[in-house]
C-alpha positions as CSV (number, residue, x, y, z in Angstrom):
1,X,15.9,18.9,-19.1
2,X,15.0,16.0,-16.8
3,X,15.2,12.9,-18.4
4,X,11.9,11.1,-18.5
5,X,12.9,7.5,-17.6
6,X,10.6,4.4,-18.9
7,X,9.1,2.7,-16.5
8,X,6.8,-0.9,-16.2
9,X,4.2,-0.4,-13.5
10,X,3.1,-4.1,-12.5
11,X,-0.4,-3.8,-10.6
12,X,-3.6,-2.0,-11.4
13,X,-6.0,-2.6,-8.4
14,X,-7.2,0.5,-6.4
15,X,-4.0,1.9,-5.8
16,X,-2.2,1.2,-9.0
17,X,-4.4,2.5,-12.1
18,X,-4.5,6.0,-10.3
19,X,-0.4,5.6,-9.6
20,X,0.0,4.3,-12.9
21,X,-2.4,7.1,-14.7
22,X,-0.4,9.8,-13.0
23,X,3.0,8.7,-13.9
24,X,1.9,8.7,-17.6
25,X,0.6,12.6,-17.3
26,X,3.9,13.3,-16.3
27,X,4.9,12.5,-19.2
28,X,6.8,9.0,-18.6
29,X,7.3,6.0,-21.3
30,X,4.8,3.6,-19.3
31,X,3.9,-0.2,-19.8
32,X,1.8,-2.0,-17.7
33,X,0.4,-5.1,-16.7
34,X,-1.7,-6.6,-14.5
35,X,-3.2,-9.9,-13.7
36,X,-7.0,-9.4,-15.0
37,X,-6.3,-7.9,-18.6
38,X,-8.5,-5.0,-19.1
39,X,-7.9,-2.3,-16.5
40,X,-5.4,-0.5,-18.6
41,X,-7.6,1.9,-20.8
42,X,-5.6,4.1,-22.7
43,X,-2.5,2.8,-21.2
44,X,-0.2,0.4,-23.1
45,X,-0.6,-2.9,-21.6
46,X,1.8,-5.7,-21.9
47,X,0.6,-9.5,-22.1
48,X,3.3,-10.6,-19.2
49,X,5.6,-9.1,-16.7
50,X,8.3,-10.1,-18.6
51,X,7.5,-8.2,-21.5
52,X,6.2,-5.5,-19.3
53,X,9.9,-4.8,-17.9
54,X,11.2,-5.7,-21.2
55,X,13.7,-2.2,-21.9
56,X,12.0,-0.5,-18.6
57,X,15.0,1.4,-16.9
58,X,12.5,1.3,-13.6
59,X,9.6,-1.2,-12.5
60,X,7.2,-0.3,-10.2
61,X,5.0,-3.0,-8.3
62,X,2.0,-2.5,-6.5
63,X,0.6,-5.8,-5.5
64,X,-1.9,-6.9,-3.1
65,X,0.2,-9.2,-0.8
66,X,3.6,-11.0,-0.4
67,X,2.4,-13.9,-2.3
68,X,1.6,-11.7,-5.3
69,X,4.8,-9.6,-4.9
70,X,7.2,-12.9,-5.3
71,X,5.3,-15.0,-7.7
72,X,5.3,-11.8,-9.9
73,X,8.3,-11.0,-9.3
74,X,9.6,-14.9,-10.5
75,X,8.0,-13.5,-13.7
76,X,10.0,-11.1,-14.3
77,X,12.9,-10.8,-11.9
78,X,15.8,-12.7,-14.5
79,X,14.2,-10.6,-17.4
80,X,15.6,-7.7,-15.1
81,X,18.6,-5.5,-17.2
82,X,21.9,-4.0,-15.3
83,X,21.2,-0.3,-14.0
84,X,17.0,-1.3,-13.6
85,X,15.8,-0.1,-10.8
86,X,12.8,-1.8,-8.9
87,X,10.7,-0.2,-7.0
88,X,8.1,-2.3,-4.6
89,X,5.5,-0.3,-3.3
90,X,3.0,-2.8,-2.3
91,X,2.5,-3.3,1.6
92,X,4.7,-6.7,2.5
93,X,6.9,-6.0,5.0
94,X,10.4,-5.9,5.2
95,X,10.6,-9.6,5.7
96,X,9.7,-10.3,2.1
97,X,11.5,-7.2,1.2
98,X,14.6,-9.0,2.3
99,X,14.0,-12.1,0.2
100,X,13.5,-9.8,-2.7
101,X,17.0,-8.7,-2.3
102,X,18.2,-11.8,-2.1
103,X,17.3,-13.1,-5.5
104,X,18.1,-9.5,-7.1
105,X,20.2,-10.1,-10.8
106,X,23.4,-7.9,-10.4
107,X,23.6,-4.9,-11.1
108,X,20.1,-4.0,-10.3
109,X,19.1,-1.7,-7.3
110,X,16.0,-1.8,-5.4
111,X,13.6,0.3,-3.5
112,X,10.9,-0.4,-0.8
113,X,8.0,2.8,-0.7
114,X,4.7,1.3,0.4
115,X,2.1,4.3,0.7
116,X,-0.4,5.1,3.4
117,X,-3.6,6.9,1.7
118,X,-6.6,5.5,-0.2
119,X,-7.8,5.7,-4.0
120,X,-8.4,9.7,-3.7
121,X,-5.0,10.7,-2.5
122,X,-3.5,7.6,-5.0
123,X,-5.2,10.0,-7.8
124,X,-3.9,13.6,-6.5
125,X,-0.5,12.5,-5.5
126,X,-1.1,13.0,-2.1
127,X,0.1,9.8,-0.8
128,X,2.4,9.1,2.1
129,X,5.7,7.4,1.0
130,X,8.0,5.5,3.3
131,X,11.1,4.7,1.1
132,X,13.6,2.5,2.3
133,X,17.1,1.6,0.4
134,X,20.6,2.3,-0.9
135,X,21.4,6.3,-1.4
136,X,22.1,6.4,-4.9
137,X,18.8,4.1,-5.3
138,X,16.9,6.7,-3.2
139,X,18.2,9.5,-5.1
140,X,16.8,7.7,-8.4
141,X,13.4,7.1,-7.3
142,X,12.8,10.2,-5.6
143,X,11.7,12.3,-8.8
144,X,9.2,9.2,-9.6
145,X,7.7,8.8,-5.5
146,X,7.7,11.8,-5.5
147,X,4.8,12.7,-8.9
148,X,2.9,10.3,-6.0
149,X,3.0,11.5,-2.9
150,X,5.4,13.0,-0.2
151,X,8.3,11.1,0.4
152,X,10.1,10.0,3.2
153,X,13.5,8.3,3.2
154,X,13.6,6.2,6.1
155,X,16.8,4.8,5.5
156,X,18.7,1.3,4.4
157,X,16.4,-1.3,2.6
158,X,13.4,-2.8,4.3
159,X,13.3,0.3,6.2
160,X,10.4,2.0,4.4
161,X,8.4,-1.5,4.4
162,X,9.2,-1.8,7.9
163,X,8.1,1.9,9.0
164,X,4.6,0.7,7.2
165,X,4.0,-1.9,9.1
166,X,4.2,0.0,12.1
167,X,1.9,2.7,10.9
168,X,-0.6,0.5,9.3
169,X,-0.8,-1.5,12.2
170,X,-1.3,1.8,14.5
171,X,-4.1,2.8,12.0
172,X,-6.1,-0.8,11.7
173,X,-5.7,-1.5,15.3
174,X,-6.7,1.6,16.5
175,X,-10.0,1.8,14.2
176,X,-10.7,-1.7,15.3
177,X,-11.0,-1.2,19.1
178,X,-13.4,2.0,18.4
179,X,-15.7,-0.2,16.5
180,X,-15.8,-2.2,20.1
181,X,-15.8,1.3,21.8
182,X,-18.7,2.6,19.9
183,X,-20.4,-0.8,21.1
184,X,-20.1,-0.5,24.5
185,X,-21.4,3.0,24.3
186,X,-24.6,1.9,22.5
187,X,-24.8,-1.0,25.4
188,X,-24.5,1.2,28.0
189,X,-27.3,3.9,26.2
190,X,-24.9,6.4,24.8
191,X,-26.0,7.2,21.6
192,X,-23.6,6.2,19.3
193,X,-22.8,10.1,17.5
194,X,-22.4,11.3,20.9
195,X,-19.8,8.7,21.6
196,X,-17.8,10.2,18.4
197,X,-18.1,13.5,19.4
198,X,-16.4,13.3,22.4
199,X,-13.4,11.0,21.3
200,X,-13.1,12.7,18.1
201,X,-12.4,16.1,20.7
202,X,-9.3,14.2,22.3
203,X,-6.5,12.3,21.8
204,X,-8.6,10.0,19.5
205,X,-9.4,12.6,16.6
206,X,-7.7,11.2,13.9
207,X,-8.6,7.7,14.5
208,X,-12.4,9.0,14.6
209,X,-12.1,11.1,11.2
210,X,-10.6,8.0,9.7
211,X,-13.7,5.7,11.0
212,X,-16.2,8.4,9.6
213,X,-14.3,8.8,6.3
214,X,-16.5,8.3,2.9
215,X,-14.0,8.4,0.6
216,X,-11.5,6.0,1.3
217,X,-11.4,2.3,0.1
218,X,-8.8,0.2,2.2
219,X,-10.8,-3.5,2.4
220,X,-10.9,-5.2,6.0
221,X,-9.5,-8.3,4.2
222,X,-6.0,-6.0,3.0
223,X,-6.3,-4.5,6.4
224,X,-6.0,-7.9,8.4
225,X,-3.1,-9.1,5.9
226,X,-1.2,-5.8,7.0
227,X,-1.9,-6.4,10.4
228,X,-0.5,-10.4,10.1
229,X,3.0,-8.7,8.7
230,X,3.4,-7.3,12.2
231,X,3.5,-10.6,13.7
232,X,1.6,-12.4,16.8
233,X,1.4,-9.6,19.6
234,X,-1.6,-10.3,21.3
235,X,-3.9,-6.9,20.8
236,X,-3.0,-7.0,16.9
237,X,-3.4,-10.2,16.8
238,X,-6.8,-9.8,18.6
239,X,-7.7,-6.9,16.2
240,X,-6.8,-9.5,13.2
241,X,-9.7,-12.1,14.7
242,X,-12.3,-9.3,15.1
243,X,-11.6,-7.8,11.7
244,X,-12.1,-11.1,10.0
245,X,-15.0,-12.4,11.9
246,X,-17.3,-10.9,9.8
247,X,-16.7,-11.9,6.1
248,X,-19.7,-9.5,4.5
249,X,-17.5,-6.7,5.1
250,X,-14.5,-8.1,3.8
251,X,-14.7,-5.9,0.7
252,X,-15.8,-3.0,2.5
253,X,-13.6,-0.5,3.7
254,X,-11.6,-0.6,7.2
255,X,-14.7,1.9,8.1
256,X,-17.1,-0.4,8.0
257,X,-15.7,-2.4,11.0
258,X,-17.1,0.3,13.4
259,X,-20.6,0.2,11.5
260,X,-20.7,-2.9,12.1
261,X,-19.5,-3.6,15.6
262,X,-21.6,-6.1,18.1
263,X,-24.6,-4.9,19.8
């Protein structure tokens, strides 16, 4: 029988209470915390990370930024047994992922396996999961990533952070310069759905189904920190000053940005 290993989920924002809720159906020993008390429901909540991971034999973060992710993880990091396994699946890049190794206690493995998806597939376990680190860490976390979504090892550590940074950035970018597309079409009199309908018939399908989607929830604001962790090349960067040029959609999801191009 497969044993059903405790584990501290650190996060509840749009991604984690779903992630959180399905580990607990399947049956796992679950605390959790987050930083606004409240969101936990039926779930047993802890009053700090450190008692959170207290006896957890794998923690589970899923934060909103790399300045979340380390001054949690000072929380709780020294609280951290021998044979805990960490497992960061908040979108920081493999950067910070690095300088989470660096202050790891010994005897405690880690795991990077940020997600692409939104709230719906977070629910379903339908999620995308890069997952980056040591084998035997991999082959530890795979039973748990994989009650989430579908995983993919990437390899070595920081490469499942780094392989979400590229995507992301793809995705964001990509949505972005439609939003100016779809713009220049209504300048130049092409009505706007026509515009869709034809790029969504190309090479452009995908990034057109994601700009028309209802049912995702992936803020601009998130969306321009992802894009920052790719660095300074000058079309991200670009998409980075259009995406935050309008702060009434910063709550609003990265579809938004097309509804509310110039013109």
């Amino acid at each position: 029988m497969e044993k059903m290993e405790k584990i501290a989920f650190l996060g509840l924002g749009r991604m984690g209470l779903p992630m959180a809720r399905r580990l607990a159906a399947a049956g796992h020993p679950l605390t959790v915390w987050n930083r606004s008390p409240g969101r936990a429901g039926d779930l047993t909540e802890a009053a700090s990370p450190a008692e959170a991971v207290a006896g957890a034999d794998i923690v589970v973060t899923m934060l909103s930024d790399p300045g979340a992710v380390a001054d949690v993880a000072g929380r709780f990091t020294a609280h951290l047994a021998p044979g805990t396994l960490w497992i960061e699946m908040s979108s920081i890049g493999p950067r910070a992922v690095a300088g989470l190794h660096a202050r790891l206690p010994d005897g405690v493995g880690l795991v990077d396996a940020p997600v692409v998806g939104s709230v719906g597939p977070a629910a379903t376990g339908d999620l995308g999961v890069f997952a980056g680190g040591e084998d035997a860490d991999l082959d530890r976390a795979e039973p748990v990533l994989a009650r989430l979504g579908r995983v993919r090892r990437c390899g070595g550590p920081g490469t499942g952070a780094a392989l979400k940074t590229v995507v992301i950035s793809a995705i964001v970018a990509s949505v972005t310069v439609l939003g100016e597309v779809v713009a220049v079409a209504e300048e130049l009199g092409v009505p706007r759905e026509e515009a869709l309908e034809v790029l969504a018939a190309g090479p452009l399908a995908g990034v057109v189904a994601r700009a028309r989607s209802t049912e995702s929830d992936f803020p601009v604001r998130l969306a321009a920190k992802d894009l920052a962790l790719a660095g300074d090349g000058p079309v991200l960067a670009a998409a980075r000053r259009a995406l935050l040029a309008d702060p009434s959609v910063a709550e609003r999801d990265l579809s938004a940005v097309v509804g509310a191009a110039r013109g």
